[in-house]
BALOBA-493590 format. One record per residue: residue number from 1; x, y, z of N, C-alpha, C, CB in turn. Coordinates in steps of 0.02 Angstrom, whole numbers, m for minus. Glycine has a CB too. Example, Ala and Ser with C-alpha at 12.3 -4.5 7.8 and 13.67 -1.06 7.14 Angstrom:
2
<site><nr>1</nr><n_xx>660</n_xx><n_yy>m284</n_yy><n_zz>390</n_zz><ca_xx>615</ca_xx><ca_yy>m225</ca_yy><ca_zz>390</ca_zz><c_xx>660</c_xx><c_yy>m165</c_yy><c_zz>390</c_zz><cb_xx>565</cb_xx><cb_yy>m224</cb_yy><cb_zz>452</cb_zz></site>
<site><nr>2</nr><n_xx>642</n_xx><n_yy>m112</n_yy><n_zz>354</n_zz><ca_xx>684</ca_xx><ca_yy>m53</ca_yy><ca_zz>357</ca_zz><c_xx>645</c_xx><c_yy>2</c_yy><c_zz>394</c_zz><cb_xx>704</cb_xx><cb_yy>m30</cb_yy><cb_zz>286</cb_zz></site>
This chain:
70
<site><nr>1</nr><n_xx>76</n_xx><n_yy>m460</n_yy><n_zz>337</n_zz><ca_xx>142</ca_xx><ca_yy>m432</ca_yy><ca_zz>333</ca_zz><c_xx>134</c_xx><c_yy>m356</c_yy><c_zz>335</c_zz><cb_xx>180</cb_xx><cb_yy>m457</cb_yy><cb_zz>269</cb_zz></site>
<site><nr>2</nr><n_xx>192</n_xx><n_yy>m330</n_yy><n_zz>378</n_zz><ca_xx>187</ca_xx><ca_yy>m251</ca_yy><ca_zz>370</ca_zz><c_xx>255</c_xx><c_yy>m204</c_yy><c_zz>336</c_zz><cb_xx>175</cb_xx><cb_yy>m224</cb_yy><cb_zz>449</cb_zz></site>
<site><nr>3</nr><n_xx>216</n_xx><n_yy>m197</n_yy><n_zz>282</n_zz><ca_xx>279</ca_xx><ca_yy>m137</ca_yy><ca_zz>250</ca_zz><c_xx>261</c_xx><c_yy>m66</c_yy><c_zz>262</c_zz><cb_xx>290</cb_xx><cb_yy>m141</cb_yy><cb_zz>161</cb_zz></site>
<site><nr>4</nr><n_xx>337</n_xx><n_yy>m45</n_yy><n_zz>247</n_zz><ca_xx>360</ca_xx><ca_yy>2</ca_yy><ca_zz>247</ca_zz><c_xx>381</c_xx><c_yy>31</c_yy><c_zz>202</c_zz><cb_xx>386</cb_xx><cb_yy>2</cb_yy><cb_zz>274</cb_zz></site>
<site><nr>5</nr><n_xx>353</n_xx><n_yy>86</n_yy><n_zz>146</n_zz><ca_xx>395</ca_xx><ca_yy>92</ca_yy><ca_zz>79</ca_zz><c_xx>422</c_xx><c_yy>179</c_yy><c_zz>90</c_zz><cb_xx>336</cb_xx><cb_yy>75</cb_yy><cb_zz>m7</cb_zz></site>
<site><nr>6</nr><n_xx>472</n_xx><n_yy>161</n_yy><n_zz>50</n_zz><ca_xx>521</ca_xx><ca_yy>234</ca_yy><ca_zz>52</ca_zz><c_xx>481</c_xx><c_yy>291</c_yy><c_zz>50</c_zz><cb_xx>575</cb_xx><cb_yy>246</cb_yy><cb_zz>m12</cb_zz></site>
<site><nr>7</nr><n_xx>484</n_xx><n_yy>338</n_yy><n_zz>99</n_zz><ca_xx>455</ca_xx><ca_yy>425</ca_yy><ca_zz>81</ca_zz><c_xx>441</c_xx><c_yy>441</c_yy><c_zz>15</c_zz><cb_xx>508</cb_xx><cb_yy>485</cb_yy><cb_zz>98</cb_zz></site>
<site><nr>8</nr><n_xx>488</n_xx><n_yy>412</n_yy><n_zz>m49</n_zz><ca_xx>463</ca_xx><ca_yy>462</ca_yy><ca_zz>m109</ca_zz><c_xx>408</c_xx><c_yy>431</c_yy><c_zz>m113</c_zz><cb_xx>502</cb_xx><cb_yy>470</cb_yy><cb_zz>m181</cb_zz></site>
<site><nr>9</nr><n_xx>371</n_xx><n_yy>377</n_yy><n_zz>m82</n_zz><ca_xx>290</ca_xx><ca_yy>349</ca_yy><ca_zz>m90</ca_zz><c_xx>240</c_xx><c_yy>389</c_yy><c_zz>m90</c_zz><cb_xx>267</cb_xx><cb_yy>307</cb_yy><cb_zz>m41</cb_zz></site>
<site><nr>10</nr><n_xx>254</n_xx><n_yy>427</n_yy><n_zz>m37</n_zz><ca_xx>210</ca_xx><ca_yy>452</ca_yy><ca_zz>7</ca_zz><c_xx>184</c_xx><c_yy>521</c_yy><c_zz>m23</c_zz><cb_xx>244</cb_xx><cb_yy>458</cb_yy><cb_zz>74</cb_zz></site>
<site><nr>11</nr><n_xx>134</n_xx><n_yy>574</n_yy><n_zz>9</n_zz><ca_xx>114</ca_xx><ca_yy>544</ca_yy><ca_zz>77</ca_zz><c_xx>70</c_xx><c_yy>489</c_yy><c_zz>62</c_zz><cb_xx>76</cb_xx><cb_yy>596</cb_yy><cb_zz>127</cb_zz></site>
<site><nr>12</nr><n_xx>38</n_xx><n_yy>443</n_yy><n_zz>124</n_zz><ca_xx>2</ca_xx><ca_yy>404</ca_yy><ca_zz>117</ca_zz><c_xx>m45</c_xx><c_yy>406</c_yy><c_zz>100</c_zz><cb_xx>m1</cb_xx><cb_yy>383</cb_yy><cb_zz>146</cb_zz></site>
<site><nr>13</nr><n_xx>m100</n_xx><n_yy>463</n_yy><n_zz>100</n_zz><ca_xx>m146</ca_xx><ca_yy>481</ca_yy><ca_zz>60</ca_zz><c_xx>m155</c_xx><c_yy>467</c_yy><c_zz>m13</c_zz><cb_xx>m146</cb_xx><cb_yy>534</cb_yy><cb_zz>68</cb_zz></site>
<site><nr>14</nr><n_xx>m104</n_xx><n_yy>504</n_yy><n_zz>m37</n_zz><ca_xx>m92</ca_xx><ca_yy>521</ca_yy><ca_zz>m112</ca_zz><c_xx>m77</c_xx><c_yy>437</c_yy><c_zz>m116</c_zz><cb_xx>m20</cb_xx><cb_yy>589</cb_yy><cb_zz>m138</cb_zz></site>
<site><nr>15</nr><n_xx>m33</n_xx><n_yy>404</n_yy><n_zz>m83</n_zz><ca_xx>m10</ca_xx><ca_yy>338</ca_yy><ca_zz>m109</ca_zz><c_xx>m65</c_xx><c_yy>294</c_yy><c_zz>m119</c_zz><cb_xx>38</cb_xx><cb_yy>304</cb_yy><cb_zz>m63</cb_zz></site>
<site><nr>16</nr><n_xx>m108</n_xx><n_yy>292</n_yy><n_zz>m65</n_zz><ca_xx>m208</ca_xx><ca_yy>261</ca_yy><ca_zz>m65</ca_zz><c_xx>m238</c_xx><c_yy>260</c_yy><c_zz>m128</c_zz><cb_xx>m272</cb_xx><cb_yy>319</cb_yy><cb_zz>m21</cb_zz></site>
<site><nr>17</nr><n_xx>m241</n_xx><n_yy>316</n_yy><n_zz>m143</n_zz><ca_xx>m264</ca_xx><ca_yy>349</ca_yy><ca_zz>m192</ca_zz><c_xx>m242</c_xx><c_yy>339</c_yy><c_zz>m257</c_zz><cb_xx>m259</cb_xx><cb_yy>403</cb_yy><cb_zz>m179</cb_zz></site>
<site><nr>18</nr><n_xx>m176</n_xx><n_yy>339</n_yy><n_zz>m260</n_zz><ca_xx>m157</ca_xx><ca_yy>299</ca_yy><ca_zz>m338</ca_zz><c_xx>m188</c_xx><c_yy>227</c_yy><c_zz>m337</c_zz><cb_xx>m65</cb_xx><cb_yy>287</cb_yy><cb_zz>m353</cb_zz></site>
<site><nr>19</nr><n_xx>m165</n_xx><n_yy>199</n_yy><n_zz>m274</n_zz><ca_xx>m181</ca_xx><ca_yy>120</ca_yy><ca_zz>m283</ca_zz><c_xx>m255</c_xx><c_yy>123</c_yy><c_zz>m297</c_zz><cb_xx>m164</cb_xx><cb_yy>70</cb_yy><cb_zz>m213</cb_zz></site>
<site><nr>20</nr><n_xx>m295</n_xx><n_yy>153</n_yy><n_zz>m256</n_zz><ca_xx>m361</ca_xx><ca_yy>143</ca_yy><ca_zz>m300</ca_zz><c_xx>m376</c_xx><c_yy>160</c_yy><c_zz>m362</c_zz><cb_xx>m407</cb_xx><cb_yy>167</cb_yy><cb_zz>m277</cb_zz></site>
<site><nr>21</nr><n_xx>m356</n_xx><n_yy>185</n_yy><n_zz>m382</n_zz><ca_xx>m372</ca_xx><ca_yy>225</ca_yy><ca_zz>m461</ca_zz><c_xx>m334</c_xx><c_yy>159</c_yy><c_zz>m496</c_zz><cb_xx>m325</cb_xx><cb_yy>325</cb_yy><cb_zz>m483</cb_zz></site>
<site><nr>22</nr><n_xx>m294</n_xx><n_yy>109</n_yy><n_zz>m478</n_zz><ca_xx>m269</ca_xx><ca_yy>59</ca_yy><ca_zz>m552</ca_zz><c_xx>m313</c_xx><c_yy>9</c_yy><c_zz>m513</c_zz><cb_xx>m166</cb_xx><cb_yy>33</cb_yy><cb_zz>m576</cb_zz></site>
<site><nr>23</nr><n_xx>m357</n_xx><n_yy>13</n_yy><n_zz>m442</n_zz><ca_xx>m376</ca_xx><ca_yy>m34</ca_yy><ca_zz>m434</ca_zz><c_xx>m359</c_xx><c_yy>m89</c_yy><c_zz>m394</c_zz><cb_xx>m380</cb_xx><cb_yy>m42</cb_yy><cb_zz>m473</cb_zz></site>
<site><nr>24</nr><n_xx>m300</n_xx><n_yy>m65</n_yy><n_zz>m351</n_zz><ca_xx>m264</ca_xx><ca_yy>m106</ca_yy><ca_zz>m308</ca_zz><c_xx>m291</c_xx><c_yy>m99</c_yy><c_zz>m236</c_zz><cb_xx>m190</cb_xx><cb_yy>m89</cb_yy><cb_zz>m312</cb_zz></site>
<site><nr>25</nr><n_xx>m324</n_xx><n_yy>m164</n_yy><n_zz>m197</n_zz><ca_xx>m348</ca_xx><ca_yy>m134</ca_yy><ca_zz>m131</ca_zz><c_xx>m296</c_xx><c_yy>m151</c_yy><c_zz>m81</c_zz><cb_xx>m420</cb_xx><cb_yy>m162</cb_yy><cb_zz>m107</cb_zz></site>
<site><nr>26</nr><n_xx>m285</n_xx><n_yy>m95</n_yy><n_zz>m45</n_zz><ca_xx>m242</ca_xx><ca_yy>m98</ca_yy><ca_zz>m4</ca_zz><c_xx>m266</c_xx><c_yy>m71</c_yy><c_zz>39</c_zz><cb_xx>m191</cb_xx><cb_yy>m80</cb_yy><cb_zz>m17</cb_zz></site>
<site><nr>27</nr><n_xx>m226</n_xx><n_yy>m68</n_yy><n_zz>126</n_zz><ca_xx>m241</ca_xx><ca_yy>m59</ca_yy><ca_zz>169</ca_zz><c_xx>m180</c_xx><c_yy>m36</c_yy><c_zz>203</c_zz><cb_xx>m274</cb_xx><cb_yy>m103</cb_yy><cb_zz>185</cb_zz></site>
<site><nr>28</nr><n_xx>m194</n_xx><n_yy>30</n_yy><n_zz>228</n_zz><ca_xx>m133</ca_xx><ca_yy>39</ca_yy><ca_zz>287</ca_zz><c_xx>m147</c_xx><c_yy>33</c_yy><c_zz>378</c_zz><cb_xx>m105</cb_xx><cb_yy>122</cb_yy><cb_zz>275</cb_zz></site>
<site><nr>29</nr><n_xx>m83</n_xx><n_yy>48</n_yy><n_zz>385</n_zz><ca_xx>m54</ca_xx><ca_yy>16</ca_yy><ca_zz>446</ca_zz><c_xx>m113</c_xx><c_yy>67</c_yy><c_zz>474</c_zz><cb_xx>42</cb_xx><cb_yy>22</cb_yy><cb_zz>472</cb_zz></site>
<site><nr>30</nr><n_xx>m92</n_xx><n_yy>115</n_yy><n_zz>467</n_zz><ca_xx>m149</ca_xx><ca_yy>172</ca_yy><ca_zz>514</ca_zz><c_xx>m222</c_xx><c_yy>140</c_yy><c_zz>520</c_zz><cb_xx>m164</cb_xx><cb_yy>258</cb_yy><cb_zz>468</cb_zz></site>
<site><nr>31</nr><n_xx>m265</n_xx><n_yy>116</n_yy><n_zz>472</n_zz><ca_xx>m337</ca_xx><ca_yy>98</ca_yy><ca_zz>464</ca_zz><c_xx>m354</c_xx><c_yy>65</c_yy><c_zz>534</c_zz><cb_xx>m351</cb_xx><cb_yy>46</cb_yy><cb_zz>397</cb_zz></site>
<site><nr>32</nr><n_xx>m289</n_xx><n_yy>40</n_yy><n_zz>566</n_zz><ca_xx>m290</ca_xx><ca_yy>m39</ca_yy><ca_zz>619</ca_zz><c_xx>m268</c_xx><c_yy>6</c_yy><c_zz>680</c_zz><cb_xx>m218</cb_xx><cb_yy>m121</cb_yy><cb_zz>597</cb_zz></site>
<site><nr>33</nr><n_xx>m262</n_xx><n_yy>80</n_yy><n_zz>685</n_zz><ca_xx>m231</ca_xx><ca_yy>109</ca_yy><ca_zz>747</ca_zz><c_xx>m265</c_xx><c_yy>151</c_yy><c_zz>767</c_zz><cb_xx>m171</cb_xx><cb_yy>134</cb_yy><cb_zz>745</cb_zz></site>
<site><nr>34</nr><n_xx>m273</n_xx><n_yy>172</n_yy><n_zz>840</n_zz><ca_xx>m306</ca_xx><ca_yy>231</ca_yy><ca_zz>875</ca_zz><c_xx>m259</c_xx><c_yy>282</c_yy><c_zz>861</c_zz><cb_xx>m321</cb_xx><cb_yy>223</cb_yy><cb_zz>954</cb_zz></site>
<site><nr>35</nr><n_xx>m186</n_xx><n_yy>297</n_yy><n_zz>810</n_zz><ca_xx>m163</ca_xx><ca_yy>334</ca_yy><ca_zz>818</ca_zz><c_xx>m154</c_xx><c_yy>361</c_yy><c_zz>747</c_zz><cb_xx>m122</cb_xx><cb_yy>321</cb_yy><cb_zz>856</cb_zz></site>
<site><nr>36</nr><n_xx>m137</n_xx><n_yy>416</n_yy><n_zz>703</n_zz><ca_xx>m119</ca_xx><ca_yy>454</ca_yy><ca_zz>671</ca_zz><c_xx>m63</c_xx><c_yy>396</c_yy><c_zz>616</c_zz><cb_xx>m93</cb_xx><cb_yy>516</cb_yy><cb_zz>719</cb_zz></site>
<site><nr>37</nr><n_xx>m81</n_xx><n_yy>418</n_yy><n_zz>551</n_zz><ca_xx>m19</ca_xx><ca_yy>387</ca_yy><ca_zz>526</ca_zz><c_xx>41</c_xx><c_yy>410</c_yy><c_zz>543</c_zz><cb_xx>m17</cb_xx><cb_yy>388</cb_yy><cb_zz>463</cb_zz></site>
<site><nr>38</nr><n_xx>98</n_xx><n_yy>371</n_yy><n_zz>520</n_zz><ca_xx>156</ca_xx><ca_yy>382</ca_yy><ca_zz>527</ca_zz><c_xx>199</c_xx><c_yy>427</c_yy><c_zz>534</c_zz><cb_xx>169</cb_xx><cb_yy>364</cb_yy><cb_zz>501</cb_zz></site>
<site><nr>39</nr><n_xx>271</n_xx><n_yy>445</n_yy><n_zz>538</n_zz><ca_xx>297</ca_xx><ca_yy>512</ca_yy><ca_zz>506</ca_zz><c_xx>284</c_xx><c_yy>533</c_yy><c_zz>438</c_zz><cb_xx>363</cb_xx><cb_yy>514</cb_yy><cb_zz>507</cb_zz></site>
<site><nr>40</nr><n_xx>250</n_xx><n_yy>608</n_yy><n_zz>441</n_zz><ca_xx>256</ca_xx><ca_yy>634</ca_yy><ca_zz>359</ca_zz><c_xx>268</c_xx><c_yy>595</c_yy><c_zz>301</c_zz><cb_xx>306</cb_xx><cb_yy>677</cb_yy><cb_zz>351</cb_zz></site>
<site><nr>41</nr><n_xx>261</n_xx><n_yy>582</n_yy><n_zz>280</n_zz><ca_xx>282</ca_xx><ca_yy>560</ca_yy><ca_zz>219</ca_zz><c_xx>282</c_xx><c_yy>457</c_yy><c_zz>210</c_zz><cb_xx>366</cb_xx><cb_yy>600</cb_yy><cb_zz>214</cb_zz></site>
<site><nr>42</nr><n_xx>282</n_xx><n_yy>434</n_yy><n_zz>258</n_zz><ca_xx>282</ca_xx><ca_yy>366</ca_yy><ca_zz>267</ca_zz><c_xx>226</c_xx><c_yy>346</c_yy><c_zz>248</c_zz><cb_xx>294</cb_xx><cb_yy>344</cb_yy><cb_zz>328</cb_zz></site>
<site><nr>43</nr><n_xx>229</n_xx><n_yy>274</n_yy><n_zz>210</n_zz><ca_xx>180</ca_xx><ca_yy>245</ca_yy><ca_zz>222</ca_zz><c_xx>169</c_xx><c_yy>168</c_yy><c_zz>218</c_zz><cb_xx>146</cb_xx><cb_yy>273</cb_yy><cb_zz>190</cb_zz></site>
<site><nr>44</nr><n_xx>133</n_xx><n_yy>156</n_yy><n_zz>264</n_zz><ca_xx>162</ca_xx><ca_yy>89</ca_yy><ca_zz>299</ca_zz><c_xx>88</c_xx><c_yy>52</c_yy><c_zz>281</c_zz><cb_xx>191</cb_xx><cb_yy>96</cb_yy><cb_zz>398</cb_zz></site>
<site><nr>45</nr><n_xx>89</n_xx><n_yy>m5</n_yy><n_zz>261</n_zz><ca_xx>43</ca_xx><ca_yy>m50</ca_yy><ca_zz>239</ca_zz><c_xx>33</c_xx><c_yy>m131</c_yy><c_zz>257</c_zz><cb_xx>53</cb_xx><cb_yy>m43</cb_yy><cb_zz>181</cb_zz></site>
<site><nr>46</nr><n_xx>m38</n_xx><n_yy>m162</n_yy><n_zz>280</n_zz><ca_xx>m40</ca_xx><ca_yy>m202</ca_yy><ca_zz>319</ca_zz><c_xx>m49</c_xx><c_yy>m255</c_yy><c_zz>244</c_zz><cb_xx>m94</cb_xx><cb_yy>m190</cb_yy><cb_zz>384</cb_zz></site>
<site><nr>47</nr><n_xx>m1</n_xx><n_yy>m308</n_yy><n_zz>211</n_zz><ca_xx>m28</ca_xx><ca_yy>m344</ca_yy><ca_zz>162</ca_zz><c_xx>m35</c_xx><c_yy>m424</c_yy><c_zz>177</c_zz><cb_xx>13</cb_xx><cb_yy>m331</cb_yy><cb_zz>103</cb_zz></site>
<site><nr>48</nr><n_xx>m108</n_xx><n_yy>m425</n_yy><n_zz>169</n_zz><ca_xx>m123</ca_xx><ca_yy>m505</ca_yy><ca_zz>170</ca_zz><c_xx>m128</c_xx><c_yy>m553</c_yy><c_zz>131</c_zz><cb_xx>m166</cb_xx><cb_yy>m517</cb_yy><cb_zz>186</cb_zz></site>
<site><nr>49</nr><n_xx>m105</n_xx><n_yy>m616</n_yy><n_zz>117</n_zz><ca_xx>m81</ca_xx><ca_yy>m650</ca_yy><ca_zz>77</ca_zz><c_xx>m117</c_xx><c_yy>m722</c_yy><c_zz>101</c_zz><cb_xx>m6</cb_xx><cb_yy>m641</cb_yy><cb_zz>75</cb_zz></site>
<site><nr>50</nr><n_xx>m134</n_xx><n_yy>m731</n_yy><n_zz>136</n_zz><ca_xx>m158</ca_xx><ca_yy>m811</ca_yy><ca_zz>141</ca_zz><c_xx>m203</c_xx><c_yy>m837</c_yy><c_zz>122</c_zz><cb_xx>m165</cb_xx><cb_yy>m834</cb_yy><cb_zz>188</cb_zz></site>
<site><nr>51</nr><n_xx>m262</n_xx><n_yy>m795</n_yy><n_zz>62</n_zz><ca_xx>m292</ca_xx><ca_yy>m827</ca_yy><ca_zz>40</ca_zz><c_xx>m295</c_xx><c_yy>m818</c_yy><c_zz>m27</c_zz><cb_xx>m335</cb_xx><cb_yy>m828</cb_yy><cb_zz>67</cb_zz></site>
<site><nr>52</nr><n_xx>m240</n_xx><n_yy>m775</n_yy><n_zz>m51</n_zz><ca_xx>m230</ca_xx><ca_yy>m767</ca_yy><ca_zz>m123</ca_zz><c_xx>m155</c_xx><c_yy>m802</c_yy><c_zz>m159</c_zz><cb_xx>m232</cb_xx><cb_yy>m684</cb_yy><cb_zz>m131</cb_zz></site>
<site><nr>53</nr><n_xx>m203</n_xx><n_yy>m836</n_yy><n_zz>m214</n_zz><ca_xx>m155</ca_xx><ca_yy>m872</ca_yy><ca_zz>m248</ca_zz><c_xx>m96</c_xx><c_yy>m826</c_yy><c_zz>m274</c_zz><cb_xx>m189</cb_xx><cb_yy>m908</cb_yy><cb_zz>m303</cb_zz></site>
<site><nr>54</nr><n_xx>m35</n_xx><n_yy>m876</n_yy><n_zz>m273</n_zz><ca_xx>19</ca_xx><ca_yy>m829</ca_yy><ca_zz>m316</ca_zz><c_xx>20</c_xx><c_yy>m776</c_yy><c_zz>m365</c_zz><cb_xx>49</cb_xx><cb_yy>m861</cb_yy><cb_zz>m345</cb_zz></site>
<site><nr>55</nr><n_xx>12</n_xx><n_yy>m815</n_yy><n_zz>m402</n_zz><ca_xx>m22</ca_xx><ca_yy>m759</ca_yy><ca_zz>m481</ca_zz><c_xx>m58</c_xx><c_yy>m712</c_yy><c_zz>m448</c_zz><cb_xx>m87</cb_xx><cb_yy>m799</cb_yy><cb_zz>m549</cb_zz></site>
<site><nr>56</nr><n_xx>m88</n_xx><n_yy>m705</n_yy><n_zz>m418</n_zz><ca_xx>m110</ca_xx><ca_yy>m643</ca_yy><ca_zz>m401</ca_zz><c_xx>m92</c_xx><c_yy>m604</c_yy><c_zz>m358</c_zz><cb_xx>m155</cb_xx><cb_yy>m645</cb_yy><cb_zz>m391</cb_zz></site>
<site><nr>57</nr><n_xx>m53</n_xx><n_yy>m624</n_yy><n_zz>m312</n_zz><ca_xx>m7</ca_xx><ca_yy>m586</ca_yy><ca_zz>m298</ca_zz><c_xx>49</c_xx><c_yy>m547</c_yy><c_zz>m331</c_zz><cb_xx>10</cb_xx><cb_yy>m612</cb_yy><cb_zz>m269</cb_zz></site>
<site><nr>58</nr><n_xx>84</n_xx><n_yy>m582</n_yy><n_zz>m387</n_zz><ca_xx>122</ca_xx><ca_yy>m550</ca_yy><ca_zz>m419</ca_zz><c_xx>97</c_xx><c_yy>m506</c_yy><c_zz>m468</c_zz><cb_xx>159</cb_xx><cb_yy>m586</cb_yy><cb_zz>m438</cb_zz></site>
<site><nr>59</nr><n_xx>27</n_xx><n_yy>m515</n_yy><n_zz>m486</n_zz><ca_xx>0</ca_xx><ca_yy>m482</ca_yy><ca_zz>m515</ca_zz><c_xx>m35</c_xx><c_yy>m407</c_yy><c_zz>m482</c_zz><cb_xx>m34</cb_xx><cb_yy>m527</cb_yy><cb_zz>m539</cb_zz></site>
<site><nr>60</nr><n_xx>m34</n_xx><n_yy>m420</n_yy><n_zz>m413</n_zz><ca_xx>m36</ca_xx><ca_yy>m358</ca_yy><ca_zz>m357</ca_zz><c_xx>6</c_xx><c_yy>m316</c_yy><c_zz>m354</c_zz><cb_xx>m35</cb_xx><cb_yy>m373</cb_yy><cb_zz>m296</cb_zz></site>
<site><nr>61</nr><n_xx>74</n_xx><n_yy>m354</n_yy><n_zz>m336</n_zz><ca_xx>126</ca_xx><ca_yy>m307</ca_yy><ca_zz>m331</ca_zz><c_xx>155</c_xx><c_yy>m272</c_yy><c_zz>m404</c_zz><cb_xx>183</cb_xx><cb_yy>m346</cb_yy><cb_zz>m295</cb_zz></site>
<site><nr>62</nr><n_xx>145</n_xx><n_yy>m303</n_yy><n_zz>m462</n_zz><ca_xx>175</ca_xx><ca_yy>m266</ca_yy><ca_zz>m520</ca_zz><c_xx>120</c_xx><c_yy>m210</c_yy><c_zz>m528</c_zz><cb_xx>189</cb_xx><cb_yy>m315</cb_yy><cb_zz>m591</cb_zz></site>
<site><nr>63</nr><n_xx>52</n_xx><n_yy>m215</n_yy><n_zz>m522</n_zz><ca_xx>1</ca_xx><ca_yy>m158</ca_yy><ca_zz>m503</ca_zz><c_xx>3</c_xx><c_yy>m99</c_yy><c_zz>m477</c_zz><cb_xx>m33</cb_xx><cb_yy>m173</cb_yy><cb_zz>m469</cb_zz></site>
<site><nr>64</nr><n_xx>23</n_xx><n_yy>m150</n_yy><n_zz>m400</n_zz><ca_xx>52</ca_xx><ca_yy>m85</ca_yy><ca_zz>m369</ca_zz><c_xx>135</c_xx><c_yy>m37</c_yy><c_zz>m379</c_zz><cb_xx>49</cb_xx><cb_yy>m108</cb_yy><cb_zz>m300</cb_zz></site>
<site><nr>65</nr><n_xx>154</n_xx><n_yy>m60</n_yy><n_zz>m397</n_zz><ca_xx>226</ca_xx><ca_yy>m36</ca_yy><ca_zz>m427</ca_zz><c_xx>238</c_xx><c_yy>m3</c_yy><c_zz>m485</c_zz><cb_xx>265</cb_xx><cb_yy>m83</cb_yy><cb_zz>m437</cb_zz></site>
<site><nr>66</nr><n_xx>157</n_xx><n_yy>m2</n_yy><n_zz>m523</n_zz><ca_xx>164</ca_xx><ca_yy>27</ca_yy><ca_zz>m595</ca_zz><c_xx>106</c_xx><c_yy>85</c_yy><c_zz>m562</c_zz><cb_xx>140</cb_xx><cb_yy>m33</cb_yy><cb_zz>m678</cb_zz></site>
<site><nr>67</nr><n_xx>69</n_xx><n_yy>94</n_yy><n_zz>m525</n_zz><ca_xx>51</ca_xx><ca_yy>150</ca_yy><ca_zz>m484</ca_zz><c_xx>67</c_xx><c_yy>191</c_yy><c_zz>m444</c_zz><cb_xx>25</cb_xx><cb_yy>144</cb_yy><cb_zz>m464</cb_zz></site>
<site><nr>68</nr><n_xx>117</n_xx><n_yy>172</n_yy><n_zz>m400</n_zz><ca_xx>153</ca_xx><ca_yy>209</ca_yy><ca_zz>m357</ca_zz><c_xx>206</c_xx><c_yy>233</c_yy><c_zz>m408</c_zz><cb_xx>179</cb_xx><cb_yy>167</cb_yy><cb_zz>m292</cb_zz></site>
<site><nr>69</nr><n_xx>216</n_xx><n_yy>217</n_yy><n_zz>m451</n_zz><ca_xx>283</ca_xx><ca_yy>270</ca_yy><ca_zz>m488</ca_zz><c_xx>239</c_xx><c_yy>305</c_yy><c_zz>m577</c_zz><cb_xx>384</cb_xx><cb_yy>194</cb_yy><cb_zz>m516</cb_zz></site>
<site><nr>70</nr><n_xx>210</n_xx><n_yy>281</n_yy><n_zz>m562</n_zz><ca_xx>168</ca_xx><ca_yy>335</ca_yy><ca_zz>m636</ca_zz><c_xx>128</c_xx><c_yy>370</c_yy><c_zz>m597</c_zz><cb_xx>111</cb_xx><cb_yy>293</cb_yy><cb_zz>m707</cb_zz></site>
């Protein structure tokens, strides 16, 4: 799946970078392109899910959601 989360995310750098520091691996859209990330401030993320159980998924996204805003 590919998201897209609102500019105050961003930039995508800085957004990487929180997620690693609580430990969340993520991956953006850019990693998969010959081209430049997004517009300024975007940041767009490739998330895979088909081999992770629920619980851990929800346990991903509240991760990532308590990193991207602290």
């Amino acid at each position: 799946m590919i998201a897209t989360l609102p500019r105050r995310y961003g930039p995508e750098e800085r957004f990487l970078a929180r997620m690693a520091e609580a430990g969340v691996a993520v991956r953006a859209l850019s990693a998969y392109a010959h081209t430049p990330a997004g517009p300024a401030g975007e940041v767009r993320l490739v998330l895979g899910y088909a081999h992770v159980p629920p619980a851990r998924i929800a346990e991903g996204v509240r991760l990532m959601a308590q990193a991207a805003t602290g």
